[in-house]
C-alpha positions, -999 to 999 in steps of 0.1 A, spaced: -359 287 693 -361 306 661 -359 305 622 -331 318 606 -335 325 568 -300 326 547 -295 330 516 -261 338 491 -258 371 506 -255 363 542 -237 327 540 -204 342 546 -218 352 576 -230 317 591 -206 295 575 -207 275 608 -249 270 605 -246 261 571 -215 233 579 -241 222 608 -268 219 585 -251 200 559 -237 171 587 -275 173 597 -283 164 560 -260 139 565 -267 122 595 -308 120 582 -305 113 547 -275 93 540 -266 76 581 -305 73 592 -326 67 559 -298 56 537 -310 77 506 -285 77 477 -275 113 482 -239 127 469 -217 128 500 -185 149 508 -170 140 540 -194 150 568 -214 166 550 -247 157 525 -246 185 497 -259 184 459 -259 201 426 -292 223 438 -268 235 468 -249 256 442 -283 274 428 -284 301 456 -308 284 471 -326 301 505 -319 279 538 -343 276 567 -324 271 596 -343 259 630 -316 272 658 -319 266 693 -316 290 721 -277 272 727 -275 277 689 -274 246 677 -292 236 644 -322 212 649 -336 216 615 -332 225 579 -354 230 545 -338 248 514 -365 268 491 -354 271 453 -376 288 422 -398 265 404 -385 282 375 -356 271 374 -336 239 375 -347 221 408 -355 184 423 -391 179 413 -382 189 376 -350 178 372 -346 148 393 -382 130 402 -405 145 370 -419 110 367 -439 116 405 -467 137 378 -476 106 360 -472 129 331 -489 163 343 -470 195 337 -444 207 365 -454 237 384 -434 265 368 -445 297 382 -428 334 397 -456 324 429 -445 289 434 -417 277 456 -398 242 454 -389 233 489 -368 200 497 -340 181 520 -366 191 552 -354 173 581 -354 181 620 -325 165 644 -352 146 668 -318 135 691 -315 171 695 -350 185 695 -368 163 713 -392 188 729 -430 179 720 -453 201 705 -492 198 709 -505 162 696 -466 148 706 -448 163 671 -418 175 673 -420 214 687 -388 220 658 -410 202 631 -439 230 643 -417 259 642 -399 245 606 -433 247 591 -446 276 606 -415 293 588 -421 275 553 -453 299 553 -440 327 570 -409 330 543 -435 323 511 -455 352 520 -420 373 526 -410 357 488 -448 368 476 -454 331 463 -487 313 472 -476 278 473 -443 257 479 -440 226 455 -424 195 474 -415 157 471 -422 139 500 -436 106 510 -462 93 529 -450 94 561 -447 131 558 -482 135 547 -499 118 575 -476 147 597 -486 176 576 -521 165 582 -515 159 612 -497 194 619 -531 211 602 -516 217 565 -535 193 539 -508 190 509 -524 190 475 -508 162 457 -501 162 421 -502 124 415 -505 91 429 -480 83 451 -451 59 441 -427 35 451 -393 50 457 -366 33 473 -376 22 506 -406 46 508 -438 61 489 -431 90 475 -453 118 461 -454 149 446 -475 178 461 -485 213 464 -484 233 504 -505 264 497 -502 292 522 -529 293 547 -542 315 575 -553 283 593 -519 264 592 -501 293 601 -523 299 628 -521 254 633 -486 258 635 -479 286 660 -505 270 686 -490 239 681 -458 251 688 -464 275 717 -455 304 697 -469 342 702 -457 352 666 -435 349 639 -403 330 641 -382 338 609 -355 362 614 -334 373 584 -298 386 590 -296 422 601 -332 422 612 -343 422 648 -348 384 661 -384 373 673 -387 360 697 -402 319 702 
């Protein structure tokens, strides 16, 4: 299992991940949690798609994708400023050259249903281990995120504490909130021994793959 990190330059090149990843998308947000996402066909894809954004990719050792999160800017357009500003309660949106927006995470647990340590998900593991390892490659100190509550307890869980930036709020059929993921020597360090991992996991196209 390993991390591949795509962005506009090498999509050409993966056109099959990225169709897997978008039916992944799918299949979470719009089939399993029934989110009012913008569908086409099989596939779950929105207006932030067409920002180059930079995919994380989770892909198997059959190469299959088991798990997805998509990095954009903070400054420019993205979800939390554009779409759910009212999870501040009024506080200013991170806007900053070291700040990341990450968003649409998901893991396929049909698929990648191999436990880590304290029964996660061993994909969830490797997912976030990969969130840190590509903001140190980007140079940003922390990744800005909407998520709910659920996915807070994990994070904690995992060994990365996120910062939030207001009080949670009702959304839908969940809590959501607003939070800042700093890198951390710790979580890394969390995430790889959780996993079962020796090293690194993200591989970017044309480099040499680590190995999981």
């Amino acid at each position: 299992m390993h991390v591949l990190s795509l962005d506009h330059r090498h999509a050409g090149m993966h056109l099959v991940f990225l169709a897997e990843m978008f039916r992944l998308r799918r299949r979470v947000f719009k089939d399993r949690l029934d989110w009012t996402v913008s569908v086409s066909g099989d596939f779950e894809i929105d207006i932030y798609d067409a920002l180059n954004p930079t995919y994380l990719l989770v892909i198997s050792d059959s190469n299959e994708v088991l798990g997805c999160v998509r990095l954009l800017p903070s400054t420019g357009p993205n979800m939390l400023a554009d779409t759910f500003p009212f999870l501040l309660g009024g506080k200013h949106v991170p806007s900053s050259e070291d700040i990341l927006e990450s968003s649409r995470f998901c893991v396929d647990t049909e698929r990648a249903n191999e436990l880590g340590r304290g029964s996660l998900n061993r994909a969830t593991f490797v997912l976030f281990a990969a969130m840190i390892e590509a903001m140190r490659a980007k140079g940003a100190r922390a990744i800005a995120t909407v998520t709910d509550t659920r996915m807070e307890r994990i994070l904690r869980r995992a060994g990365w504490l996120i910062e939030r930036l207001a009080e949670p709020q009702a959304l839908g059929q969940t809590t959501a909130l607003a939070g800042l993921l700093h890198d951390s020597d710790s979580a890394l360090e969390a995430m790889y021994r959780q996993a079962g991992l020796e090293g690194p996991v993200l591989v970017v196209p044309g480099a040499e793959r680590k190995a999981a």
